[in-house]
KOLTIKE-949203 format. One record per atom (N, C-alpha, C, O): residue number from 1; residue in one letter; x, y, z. Coordinates in Angstrom, 1 decimal. Layout:
setor	dolo	u	v	w
NUM	A	X	Y	Z
...
This chain:
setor	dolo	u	v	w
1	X	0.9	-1.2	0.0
1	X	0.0	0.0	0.0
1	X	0.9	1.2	0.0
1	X	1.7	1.4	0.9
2	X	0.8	2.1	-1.0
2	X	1.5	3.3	-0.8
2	X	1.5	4.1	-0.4
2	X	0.4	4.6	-0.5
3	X	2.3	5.0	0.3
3	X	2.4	5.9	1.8
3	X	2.1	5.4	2.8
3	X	1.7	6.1	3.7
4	X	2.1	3.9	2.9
4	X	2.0	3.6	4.1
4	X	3.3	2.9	5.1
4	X	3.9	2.2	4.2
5	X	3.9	2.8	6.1
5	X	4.9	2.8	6.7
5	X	4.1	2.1	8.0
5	X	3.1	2.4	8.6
6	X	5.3	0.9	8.3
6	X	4.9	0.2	9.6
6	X	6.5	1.0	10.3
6	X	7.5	1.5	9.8
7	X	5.9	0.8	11.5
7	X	7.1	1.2	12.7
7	X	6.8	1.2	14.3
7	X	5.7	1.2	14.8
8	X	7.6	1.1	14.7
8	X	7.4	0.9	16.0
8	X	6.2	2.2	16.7
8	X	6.0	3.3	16.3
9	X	5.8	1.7	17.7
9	X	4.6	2.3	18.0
9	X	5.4	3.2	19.0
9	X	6.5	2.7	19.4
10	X	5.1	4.4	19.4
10	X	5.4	5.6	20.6
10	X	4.8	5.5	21.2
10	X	3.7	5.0	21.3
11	X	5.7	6.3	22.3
11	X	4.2	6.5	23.7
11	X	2.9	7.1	23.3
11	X	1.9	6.5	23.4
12	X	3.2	8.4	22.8
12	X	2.2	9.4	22.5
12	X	1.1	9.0	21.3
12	X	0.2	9.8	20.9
13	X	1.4	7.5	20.7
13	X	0.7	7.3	19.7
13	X	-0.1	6.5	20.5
13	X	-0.8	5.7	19.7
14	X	-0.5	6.2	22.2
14	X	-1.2	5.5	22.9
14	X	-2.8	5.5	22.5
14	X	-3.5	4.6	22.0
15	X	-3.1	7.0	22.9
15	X	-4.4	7.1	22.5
15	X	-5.3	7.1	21.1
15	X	-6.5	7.3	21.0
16	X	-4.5	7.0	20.2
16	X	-5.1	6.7	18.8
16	X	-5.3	5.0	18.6
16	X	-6.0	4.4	17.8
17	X	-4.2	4.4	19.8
17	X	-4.6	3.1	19.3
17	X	-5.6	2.2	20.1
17	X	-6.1	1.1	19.8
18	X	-5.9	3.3	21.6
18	X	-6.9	3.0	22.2
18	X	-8.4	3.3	22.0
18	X	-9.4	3.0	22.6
19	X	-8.1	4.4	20.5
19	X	-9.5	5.1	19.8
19	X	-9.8	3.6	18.5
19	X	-10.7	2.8	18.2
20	X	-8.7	3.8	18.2
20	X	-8.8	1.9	16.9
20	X	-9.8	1.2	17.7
20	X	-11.0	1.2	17.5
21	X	-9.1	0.6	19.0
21	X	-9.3	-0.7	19.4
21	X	-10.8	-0.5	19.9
21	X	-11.6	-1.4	19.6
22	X	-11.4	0.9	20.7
22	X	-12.8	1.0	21.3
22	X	-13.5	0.9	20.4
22	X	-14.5	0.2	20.6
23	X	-13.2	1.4	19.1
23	X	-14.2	1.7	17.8
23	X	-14.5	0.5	17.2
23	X	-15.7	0.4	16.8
24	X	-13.6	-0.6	17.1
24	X	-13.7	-1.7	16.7
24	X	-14.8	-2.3	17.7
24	X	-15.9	-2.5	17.2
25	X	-14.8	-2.6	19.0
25	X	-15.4	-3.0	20.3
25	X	-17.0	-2.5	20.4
25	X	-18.0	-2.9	21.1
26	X	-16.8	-1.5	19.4
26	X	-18.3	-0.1	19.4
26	X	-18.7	-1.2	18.1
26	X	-19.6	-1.9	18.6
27	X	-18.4	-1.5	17.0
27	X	-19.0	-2.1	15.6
27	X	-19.2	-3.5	15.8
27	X	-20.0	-4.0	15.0
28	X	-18.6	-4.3	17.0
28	X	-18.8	-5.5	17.0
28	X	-19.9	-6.1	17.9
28	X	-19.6	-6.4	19.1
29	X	-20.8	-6.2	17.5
29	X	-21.9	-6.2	18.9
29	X	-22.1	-7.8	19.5
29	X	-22.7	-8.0	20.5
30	X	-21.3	-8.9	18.4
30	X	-21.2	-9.8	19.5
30	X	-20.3	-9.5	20.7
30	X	-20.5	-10.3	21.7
31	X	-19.4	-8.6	20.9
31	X	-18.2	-8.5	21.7
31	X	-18.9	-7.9	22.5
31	X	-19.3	-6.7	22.4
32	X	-19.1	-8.9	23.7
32	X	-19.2	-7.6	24.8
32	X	-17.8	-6.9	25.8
32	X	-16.6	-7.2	25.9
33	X	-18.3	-6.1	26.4
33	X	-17.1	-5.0	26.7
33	X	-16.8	-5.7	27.9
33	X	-17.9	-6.2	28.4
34	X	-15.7	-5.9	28.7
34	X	-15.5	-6.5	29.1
34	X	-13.9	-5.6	30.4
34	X	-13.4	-5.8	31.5
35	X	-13.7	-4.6	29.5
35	X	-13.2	-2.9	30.4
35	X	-13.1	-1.8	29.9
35	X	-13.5	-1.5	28.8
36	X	-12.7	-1.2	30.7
36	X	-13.3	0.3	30.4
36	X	-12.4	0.9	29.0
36	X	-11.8	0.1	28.3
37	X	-12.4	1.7	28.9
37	X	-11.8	3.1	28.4
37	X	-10.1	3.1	29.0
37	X	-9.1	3.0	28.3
38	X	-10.2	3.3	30.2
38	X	-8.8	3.7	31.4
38	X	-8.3	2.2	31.3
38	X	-7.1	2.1	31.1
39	X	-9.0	1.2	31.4
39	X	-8.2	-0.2	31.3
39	X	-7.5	-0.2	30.0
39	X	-6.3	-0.3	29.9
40	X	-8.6	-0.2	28.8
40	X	-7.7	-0.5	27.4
40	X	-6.2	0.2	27.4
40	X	-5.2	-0.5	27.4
41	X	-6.2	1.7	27.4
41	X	-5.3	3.0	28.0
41	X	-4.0	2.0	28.7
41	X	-2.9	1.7	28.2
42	X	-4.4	1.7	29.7
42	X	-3.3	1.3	30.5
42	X	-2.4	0.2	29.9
42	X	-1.1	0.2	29.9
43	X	-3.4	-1.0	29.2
43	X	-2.5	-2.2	28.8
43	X	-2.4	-1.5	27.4
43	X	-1.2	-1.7	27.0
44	X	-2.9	-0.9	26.9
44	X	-1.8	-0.4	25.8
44	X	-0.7	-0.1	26.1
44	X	0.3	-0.6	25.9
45	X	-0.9	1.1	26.9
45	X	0.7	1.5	27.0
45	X	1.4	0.7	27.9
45	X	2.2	1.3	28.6
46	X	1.3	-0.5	28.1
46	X	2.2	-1.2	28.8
46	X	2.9	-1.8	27.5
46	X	4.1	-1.9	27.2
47	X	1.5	-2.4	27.0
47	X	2.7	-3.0	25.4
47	X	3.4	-2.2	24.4
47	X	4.1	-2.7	23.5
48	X	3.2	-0.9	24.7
48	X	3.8	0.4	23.8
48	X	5.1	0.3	24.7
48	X	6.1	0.1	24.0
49	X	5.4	0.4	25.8
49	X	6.6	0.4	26.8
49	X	7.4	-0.5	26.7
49	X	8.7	-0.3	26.8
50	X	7.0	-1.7	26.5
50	X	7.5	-2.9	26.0
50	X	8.5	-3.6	25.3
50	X	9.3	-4.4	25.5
51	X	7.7	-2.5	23.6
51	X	8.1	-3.0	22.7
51	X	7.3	-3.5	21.7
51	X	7.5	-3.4	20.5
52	X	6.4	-4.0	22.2
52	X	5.5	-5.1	21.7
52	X	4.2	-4.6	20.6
52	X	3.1	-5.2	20.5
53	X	4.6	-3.9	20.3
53	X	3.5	-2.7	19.1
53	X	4.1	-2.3	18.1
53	X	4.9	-1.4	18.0
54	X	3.7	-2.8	17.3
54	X	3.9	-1.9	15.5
54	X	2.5	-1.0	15.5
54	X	1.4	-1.2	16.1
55	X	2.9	-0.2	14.7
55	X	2.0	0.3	13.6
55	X	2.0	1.1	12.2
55	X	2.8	1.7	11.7
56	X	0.8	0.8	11.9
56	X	0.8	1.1	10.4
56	X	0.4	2.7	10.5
56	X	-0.5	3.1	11.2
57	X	1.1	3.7	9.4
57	X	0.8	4.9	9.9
57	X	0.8	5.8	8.1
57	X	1.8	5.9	7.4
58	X	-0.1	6.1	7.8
58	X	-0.4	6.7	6.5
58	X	0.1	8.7	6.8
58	X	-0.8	9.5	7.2
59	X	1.3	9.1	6.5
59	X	1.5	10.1	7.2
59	X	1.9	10.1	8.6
59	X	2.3	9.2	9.3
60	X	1.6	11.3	9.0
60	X	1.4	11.2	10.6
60	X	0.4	10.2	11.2
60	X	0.7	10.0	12.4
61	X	-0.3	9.8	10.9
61	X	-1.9	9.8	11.2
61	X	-1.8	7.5	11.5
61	X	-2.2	6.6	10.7
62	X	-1.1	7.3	12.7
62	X	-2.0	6.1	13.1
62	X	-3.2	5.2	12.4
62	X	-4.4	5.4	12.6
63	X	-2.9	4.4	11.8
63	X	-4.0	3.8	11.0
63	X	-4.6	2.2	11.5
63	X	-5.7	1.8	11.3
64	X	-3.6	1.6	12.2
64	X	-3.9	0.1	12.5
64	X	-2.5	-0.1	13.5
64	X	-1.6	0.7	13.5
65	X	-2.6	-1.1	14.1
65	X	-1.4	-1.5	15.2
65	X	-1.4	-3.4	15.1
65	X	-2.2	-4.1	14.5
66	X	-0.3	-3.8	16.0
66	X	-0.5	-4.9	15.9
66	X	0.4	-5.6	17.0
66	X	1.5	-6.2	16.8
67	X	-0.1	-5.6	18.2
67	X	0.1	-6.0	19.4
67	X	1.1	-7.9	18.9
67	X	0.6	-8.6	18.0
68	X	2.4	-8.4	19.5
68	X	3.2	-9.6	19.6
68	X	4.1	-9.3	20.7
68	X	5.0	-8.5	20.8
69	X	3.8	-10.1	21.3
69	X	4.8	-10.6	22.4
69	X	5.1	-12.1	22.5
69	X	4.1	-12.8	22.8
70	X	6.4	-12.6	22.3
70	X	7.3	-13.8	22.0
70	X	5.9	-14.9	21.0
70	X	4.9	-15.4	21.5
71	X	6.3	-14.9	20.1
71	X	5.5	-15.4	19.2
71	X	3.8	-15.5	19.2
71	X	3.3	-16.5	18.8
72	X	3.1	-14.6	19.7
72	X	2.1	-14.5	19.7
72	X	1.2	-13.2	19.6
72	X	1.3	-12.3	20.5
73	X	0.5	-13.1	19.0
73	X	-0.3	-12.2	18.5
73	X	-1.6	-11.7	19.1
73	X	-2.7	-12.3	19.0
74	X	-1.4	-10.4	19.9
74	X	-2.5	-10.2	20.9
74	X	-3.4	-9.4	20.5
74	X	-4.4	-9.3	21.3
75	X	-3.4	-8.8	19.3
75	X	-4.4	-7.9	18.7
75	X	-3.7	-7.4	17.6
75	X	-2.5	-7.1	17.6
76	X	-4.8	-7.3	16.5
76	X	-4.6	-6.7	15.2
76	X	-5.8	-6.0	15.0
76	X	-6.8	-6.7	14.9
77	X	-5.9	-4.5	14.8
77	X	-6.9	-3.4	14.8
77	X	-6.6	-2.3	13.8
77	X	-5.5	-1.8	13.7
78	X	-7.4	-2.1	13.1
78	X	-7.6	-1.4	11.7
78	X	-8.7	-0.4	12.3
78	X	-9.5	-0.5	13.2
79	X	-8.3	0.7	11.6
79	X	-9.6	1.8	10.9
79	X	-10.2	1.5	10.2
79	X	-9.8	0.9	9.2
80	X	-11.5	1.7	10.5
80	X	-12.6	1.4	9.5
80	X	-12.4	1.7	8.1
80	X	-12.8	1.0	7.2
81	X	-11.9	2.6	8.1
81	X	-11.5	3.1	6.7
81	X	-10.5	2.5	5.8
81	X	-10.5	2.6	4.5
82	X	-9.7	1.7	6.6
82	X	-8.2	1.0	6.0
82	X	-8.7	-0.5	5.8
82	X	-8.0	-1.3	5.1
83	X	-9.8	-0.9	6.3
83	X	-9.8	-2.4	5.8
83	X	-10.7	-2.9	4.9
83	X	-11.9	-2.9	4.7
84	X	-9.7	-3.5	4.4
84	X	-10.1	-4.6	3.0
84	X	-8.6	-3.7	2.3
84	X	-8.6	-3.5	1.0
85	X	-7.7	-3.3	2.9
85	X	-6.9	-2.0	1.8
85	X	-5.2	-2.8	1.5
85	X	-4.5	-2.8	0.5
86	X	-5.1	-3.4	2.9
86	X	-4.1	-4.0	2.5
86	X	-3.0	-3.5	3.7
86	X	-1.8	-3.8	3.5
87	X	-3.4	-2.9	4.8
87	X	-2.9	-2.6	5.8
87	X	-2.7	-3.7	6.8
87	X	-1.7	-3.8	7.5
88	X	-3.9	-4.5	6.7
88	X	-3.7	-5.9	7.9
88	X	-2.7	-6.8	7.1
88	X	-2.0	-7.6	7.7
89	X	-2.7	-6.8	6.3
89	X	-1.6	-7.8	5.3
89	X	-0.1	-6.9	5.6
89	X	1.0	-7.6	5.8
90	X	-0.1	-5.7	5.8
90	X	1.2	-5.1	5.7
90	X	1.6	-5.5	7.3
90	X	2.7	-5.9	7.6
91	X	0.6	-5.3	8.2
91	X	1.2	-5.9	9.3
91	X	1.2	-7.1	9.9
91	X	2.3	-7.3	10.5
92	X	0.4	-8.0	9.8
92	X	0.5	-9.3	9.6
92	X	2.2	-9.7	8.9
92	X	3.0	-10.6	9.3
93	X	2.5	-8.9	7.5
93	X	3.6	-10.0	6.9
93	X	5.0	-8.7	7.8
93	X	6.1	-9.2	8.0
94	X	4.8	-7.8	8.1
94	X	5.9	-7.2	9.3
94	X	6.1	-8.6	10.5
94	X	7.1	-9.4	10.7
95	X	4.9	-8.5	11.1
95	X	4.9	-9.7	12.5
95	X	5.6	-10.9	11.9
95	X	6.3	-11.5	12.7
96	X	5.6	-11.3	10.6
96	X	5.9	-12.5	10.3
96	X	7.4	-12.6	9.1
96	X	7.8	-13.5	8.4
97	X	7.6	-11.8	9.3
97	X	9.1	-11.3	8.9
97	X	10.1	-11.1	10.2
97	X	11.3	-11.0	10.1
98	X	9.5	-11.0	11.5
98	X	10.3	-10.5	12.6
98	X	10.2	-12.3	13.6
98	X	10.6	-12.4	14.8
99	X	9.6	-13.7	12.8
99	X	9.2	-14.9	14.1
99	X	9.2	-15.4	13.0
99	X	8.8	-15.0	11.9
100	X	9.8	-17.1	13.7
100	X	9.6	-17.9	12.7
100	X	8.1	-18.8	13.0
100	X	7.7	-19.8	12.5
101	X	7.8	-18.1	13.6
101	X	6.1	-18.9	14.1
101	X	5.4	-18.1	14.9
101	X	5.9	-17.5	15.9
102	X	4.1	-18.1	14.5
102	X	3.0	-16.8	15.4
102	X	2.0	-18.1	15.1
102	X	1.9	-19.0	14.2
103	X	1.2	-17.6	16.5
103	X	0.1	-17.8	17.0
103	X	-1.1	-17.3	17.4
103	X	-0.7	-17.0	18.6
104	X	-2.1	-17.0	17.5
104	X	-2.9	-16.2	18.0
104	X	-4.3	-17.1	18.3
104	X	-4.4	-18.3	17.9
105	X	-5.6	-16.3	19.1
105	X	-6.5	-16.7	19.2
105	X	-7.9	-15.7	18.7
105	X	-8.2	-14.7	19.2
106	X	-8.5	-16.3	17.7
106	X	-9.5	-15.1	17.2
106	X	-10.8	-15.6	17.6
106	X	-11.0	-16.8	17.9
107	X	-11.7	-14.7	17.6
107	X	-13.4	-15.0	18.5
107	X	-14.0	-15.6	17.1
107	X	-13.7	-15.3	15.9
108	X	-14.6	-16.5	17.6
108	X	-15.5	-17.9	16.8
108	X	-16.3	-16.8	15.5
108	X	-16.4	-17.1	14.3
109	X	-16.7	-15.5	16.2
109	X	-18.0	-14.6	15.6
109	X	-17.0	-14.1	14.5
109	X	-17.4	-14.0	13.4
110	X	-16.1	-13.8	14.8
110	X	-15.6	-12.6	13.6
110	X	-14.7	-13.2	12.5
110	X	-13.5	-13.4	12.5
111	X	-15.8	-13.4	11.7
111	X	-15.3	-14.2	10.5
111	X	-14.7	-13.3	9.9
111	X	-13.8	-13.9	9.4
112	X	-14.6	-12.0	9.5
112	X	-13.7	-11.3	8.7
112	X	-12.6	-11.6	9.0
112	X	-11.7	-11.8	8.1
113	X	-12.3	-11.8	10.3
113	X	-10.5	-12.0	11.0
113	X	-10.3	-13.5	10.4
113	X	-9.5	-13.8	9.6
114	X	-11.3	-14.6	11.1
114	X	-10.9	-15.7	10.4
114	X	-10.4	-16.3	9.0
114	X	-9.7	-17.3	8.7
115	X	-11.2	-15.3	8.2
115	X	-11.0	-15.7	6.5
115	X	-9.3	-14.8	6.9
115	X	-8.3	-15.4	6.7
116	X	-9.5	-13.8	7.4
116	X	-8.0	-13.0	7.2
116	X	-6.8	-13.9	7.1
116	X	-5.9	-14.1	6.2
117	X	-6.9	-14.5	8.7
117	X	-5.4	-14.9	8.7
117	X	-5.3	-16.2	8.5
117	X	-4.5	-17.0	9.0
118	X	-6.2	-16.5	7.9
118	X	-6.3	-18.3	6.6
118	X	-5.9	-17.3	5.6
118	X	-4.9	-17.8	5.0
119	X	-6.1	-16.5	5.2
119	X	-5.4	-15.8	3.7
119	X	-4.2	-15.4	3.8
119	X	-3.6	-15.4	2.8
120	X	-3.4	-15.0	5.0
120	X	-2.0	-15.2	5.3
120	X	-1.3	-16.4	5.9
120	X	-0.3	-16.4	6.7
121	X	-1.8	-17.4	5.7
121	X	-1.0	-18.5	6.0
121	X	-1.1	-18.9	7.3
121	X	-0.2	-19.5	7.9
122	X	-2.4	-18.6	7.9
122	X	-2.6	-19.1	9.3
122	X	-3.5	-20.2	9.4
122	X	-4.5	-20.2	8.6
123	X	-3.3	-21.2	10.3
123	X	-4.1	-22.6	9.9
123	X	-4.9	-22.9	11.7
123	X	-4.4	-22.6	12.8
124	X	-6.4	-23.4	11.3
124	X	-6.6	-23.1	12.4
124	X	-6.2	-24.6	13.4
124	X	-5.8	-25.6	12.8
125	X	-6.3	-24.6	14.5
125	X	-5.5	-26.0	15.0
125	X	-6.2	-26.0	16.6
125	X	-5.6	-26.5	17.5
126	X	-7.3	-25.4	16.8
126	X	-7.7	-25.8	18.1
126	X	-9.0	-24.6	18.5
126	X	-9.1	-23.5	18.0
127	X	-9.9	-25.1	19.4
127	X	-10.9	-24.1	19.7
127	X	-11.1	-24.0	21.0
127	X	-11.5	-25.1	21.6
128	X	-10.8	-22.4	22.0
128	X	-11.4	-23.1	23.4
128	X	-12.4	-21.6	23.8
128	X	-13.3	-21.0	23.1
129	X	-12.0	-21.5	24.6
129	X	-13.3	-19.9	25.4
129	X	-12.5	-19.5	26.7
129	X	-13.3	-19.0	27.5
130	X	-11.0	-19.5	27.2
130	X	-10.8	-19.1	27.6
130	X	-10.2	-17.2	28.2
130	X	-9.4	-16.6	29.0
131	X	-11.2	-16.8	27.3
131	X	-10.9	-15.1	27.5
131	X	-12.0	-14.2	28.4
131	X	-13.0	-14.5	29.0
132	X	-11.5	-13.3	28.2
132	X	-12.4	-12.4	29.1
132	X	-13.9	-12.2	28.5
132	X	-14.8	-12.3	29.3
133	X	-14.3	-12.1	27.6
133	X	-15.8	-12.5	27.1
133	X	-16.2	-13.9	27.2
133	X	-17.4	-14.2	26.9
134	X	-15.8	-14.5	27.4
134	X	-15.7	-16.1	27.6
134	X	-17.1	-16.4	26.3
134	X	-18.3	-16.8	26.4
135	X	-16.0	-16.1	25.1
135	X	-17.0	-16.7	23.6
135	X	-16.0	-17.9	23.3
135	X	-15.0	-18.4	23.8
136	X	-16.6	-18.1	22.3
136	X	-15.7	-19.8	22.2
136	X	-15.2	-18.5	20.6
136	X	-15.6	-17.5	20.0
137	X	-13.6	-19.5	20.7
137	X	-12.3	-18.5	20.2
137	X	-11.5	-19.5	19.6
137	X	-11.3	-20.4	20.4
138	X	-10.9	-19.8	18.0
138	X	-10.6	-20.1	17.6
138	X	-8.8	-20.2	17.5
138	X	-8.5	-19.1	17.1
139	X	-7.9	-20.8	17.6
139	X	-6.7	-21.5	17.5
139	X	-6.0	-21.2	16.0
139	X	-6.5	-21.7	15.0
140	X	-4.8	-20.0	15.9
140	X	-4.7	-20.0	14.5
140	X	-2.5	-20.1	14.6
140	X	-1.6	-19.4	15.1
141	X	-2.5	-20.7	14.2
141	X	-0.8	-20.9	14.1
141	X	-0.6	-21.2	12.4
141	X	-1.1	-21.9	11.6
142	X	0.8	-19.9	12.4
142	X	1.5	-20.2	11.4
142	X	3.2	-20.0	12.1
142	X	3.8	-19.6	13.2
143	X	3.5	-20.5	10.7
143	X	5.4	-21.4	10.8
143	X	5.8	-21.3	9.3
143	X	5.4	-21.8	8.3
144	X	6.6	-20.5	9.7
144	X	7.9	-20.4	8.9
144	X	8.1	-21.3	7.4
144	X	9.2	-21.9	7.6
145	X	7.7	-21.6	6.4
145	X	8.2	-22.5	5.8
145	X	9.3	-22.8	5.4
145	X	9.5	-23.9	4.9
């Protein structure tokens, strides 16, 4: 995608990516909410402090992020406006240029994510409900070939 740039995430880029992630939370109405505003806020910037945050950024302007710590994949969140564009692909194949194996767990409901990361080479390999919505959540691992 052109003019777009992945890079490590900043402090100061905290609250745009806690505006992504509520917005997404606001469109998904199987997801129920499960913390606040000040909670999202906080564990963002713990994984912005970390390390553990890319993002995709069209100019100045924050577009999508992509939460990994030691091979696993704790969130991938787009603007409404960026997806289907080729942004989740730009971060997804960043995450998977930096591990030779990622993992993650996506909710049973949101088949957009599911088709997603079967279209980057994620295979699904197990289903349980251990998360804070306690929805049944699908098992997605890819490996290096």
């Amino acid at each position: 995608m052109t003019g777009l740039r992945i890079t490590p995430a900043r402090p100061w880029d905290t609250p745009a990516l806690a505006r992504i992630l509520w917005d997404f939370g606001t469109e998904a109405p199987w997801l129920p909410r499960t913390r606040t505003r000040r909670d999202e806020m906080r564990a963002l910037r713990r994984l912005v402090r970390r390390g553990r945050v890319r993002v995709a950024r069209r100019g100045p302007r924050v577009v999508g992020f992509i939460a990994v710590a030691d091979g696993e994949v704790h969130g991938l969140y787009l603007e409404p406006g960026v997806r289907g564009r080729g942004v989740g692909h730009c971060l997804i194949a960043d995450a998977q240029a930096r591990a030779d194996r990622l993992g993650l767990w996506a909710h049973a409901a949101n088949h957009r994510a599911r088709r997603f990361y079967a279209a980057n080479g994620f295979r699904p390999t197990a289903i349980g409900d251990g998360n804070d919505e306690r929805l049944t959540e699908l098992r997605f691992e890819w490996e290096r070939a």
